[in-house]
C-alpha atoms as one frame of an Amber mdcrd trajectory, in Angstrom:
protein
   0.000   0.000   0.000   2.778   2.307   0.577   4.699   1.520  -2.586   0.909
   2.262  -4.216   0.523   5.849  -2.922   4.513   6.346  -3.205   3.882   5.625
  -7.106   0.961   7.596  -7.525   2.184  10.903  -6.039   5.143  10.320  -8.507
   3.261  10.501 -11.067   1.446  13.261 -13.412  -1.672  13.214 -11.151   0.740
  13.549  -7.824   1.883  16.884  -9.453  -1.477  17.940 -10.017  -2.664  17.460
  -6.293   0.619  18.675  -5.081  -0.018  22.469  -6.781  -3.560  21.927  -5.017
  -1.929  21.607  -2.157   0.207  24.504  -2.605  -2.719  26.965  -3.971  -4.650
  26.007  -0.901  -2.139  26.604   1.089  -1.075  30.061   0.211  -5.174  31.169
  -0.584  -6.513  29.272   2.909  -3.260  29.493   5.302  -3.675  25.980   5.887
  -1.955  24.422   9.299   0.324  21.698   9.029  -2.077  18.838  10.200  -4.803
  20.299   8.401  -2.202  20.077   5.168  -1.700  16.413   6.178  -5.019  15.344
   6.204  -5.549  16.892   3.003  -2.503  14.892   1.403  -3.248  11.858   2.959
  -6.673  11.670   1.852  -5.814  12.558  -1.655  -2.738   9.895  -1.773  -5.215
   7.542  -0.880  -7.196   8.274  -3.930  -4.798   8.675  -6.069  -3.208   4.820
  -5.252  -7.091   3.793  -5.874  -7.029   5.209  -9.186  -3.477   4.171  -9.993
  -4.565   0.656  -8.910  -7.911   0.720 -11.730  -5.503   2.669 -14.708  -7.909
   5.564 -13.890  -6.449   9.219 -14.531  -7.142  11.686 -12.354  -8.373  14.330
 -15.036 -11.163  11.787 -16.001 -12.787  10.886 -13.314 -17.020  10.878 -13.071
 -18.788  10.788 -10.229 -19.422   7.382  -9.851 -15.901   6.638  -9.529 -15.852
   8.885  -6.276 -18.975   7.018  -4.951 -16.985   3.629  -5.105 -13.620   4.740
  -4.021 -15.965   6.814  -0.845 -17.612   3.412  -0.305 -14.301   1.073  -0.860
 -13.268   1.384   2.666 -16.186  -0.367   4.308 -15.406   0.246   8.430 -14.815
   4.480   7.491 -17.487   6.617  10.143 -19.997   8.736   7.916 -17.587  11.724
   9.033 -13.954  10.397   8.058 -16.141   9.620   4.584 -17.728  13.149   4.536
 -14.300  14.735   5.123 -12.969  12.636   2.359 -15.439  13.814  -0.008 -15.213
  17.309   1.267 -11.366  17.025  -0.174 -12.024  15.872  -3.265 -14.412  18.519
  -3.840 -12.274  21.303  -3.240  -9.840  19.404  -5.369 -11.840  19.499  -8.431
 -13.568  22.768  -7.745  -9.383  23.976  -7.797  -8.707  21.909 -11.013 -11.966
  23.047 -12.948 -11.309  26.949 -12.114  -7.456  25.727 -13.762  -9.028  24.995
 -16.962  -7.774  21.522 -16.168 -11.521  19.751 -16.596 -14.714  21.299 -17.855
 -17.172  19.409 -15.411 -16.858  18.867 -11.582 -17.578  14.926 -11.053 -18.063
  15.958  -7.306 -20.377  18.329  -7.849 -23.770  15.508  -7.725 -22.152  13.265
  -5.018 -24.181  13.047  -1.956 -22.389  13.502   1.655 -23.357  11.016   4.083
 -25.900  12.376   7.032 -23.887  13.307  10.035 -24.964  13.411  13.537 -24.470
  16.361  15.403 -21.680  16.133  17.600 -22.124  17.734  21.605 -19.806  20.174
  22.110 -17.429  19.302  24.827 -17.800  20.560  28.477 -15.956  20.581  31.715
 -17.821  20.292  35.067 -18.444  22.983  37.432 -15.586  21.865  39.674 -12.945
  21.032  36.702 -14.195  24.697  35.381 -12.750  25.906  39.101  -9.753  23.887
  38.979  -8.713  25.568  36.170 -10.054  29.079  37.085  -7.744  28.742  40.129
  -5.007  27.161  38.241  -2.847  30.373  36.367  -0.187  32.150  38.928  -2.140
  35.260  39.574   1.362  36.417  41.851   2.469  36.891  38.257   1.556  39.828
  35.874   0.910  36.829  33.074  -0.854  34.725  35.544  -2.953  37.583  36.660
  -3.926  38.439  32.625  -4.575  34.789  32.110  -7.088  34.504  35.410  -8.963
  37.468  34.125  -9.250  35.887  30.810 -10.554  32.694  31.456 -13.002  34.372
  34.115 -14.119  36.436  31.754 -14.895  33.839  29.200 -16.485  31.647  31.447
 -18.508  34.501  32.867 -19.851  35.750  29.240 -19.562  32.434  27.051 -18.075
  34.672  24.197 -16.372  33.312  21.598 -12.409  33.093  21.439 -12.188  35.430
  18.462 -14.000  38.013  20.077 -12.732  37.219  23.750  -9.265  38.039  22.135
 -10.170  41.116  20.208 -12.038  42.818  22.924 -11.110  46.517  23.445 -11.224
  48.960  26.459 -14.149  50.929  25.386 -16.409  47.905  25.134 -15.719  46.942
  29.060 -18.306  48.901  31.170 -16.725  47.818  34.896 -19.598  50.215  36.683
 -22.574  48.214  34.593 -20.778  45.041  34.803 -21.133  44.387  31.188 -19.393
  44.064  27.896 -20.781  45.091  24.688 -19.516  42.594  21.740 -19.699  42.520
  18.103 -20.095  39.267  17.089 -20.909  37.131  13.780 -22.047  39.668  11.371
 -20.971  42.764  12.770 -24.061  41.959  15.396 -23.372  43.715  18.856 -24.743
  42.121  21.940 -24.799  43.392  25.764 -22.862  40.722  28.294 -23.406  40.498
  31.794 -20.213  39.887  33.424 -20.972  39.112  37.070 -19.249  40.125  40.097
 -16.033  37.233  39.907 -15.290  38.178  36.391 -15.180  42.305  37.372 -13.487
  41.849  40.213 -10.893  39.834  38.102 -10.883  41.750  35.386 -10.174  45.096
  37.788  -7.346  43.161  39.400  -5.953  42.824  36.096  -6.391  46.185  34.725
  -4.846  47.323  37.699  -1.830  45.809  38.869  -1.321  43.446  35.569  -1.873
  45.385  32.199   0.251  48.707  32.766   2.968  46.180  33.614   2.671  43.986
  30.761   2.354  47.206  27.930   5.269  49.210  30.062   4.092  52.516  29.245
   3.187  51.324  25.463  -0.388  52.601  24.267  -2.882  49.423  23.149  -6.582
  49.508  22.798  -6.856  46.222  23.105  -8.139  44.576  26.769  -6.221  41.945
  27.054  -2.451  42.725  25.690   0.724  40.503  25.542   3.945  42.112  27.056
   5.200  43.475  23.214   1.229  45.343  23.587  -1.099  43.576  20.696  -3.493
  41.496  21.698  -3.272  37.467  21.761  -3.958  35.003  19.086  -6.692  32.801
  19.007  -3.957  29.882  18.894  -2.137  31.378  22.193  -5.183  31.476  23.489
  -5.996  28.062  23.107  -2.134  26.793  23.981  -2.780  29.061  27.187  -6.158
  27.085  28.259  -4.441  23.575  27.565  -1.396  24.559  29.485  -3.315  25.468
  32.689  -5.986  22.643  31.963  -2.385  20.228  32.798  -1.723  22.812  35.383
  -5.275  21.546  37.375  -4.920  18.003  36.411  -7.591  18.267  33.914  -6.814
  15.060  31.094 -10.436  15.717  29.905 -10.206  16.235  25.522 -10.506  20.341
  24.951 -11.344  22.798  22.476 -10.957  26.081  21.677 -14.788  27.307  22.326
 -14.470  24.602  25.683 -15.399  27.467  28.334 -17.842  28.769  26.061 -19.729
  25.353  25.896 -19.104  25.099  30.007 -20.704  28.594  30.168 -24.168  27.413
  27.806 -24.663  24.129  29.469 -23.901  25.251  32.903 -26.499  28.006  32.401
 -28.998  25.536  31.428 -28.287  23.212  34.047 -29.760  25.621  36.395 -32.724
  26.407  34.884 -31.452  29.298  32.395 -34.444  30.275  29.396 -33.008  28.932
  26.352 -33.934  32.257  24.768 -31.635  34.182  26.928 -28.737  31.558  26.536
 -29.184  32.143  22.815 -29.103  35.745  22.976 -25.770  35.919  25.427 -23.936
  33.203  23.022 -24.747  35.731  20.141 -26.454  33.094  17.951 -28.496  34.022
  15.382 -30.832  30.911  15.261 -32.322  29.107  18.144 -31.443  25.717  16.777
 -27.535  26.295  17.149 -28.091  27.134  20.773 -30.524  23.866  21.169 -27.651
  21.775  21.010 -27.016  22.665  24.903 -29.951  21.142  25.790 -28.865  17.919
  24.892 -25.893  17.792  27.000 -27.659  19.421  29.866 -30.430  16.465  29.477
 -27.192  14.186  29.427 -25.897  15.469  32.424 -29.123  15.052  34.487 -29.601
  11.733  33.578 -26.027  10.794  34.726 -26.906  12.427  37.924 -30.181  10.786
  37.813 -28.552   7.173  37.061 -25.601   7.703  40.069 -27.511   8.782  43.048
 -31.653   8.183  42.211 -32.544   5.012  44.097 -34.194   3.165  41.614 -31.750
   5.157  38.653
């Protein structure tokens, strides 16, 4: 099998996919797994059509359907991603002038379940609250952050890109422009201000060192943090508390929505506060709140 894909990347086709790889990577800023997993995928699919005498440039449709269904024990969403590759691949090679039709293009993905967004308990959300070195002007930034996350569910991408003028400390509330340029009023609560005034305090005029920033939360050259620091910051303290629970980026955010829920929040104000604009991405929550209760109904109900 690896002599097959070794063969086929050789090849004509292999130089093909490998300027795909290099458009999309300029035009999309691709990571490096992300750039594997396209490669991979398409190596795969190139040693199946090297295998049948099949050239890349004229393939139909049905030939994706049988190489999609030629690996019998791949989950609906390893095939969906598959397809999802090959699609952009063609889409790239018919805007080259390379094919006149799109074989992809009437190729059904398979129905996916939704997936429930990972969530921490209220006591691993502590742990890791308490877990950054708040002695430290770093430590104290990276409390503040985190309490303000899990105080206003917000998004990473806006969490990171939140300037001074939209804090109000006096209301208690931050005003954020989400997903199309929407604004929404937060409630921050009193252990995110108190935090956050800590920070702004004894933490920020250290870290900028007399350097002007609009931004709320700065690093020590004065911009604001990534949404990849970000994330390397939560996973670092997660260690920190012990937490070996999987993460994401958006993993306080989901904390925030189902904790909410849990006690007995409206699902109309959880929607508004998470800034989406349809109920039915907020109804998700539900489901892992229901979970929840019926673990706790299952461990300490009598007859669970």
């Amino acid at each position: 099998m690896v002599k097959a894909v070794k063969d086929a990347m050789a090849g004509a086709d292999g130089a093909l996919v490998e300027r795909f790889l290099d458009t999309i990577w300029v035009e999309r800023g691709l990571s490096d797994n992300t750039l594997l997993a396209y490669r991979n995928d398409l190596a795969a699919f190139l040693a199946w059509l090297h295998a049948r005498k099949l050239p890349l440039l004229k393939v139909q449709g049905g030939n994706l359907m049988d190489f999609l269904g030629a690996v019998k024990d791949a989950s609906a969403r390893t095939t969906a991603r598959r397809l999802s590759t090959l699609k952009r691949l063609y889409q790239h090679l018919l805007r080259e002038n390379l094919m006149n039709h799109d074989p992809s293009a009437h190729v059904p993905a398979p129905r996916l379940g939704r997936l429930l967004p990972k969530s921490l308990t209220e006591r691993d959300v502590g742990k890791l609250l308490d877990a950054p070195d708040v002695a430290t002007p770093l430590g104290l930034r990276d409390r503040a952050m985190l309490e303000v996350m899990y105080a206003t569910g917000l998004r990473v991408s806006e969490l990171v890109r939140l300037q001074g003028v939209q804090v109000n400390l006096r209301q208690g509330a931050l005003r954020v422009t989400g997903k199309g340029n929407k604004d929404r009023l937060v409630p921050l609560g009193e252990e995110a201000v108190d935090w956050l005034e800590r920070y702004l305090k004894a933490s920020r005029p250290e870290l900028l060192g007399g350097k002007p920033s609009s931004y709320l939360f700065v690093t020590p050259r004065g911009g604001p943090m990534t949404r990849q620091a970000f994330w390397y910051l939560i996973k670092r303290h997660a260690r920190q508390a012990g937490i070996d629970k999987p993460l994401s980026p958006h993993t306080l955010r989901h904390a925030f929505a189902t904790h909410l829920l849990n006690h007995g929040a409206d699902l109309r104000a959880v929607q508004m506060l998470l800034g989406h604009s349809n109920i039915s991405t907020t109804q998700i929550y539900t489901h892992v709140a229901r979970a929840r209760l019926k673990e706790l109904h299952a461990t300490h109900h009598p007859r669970g």
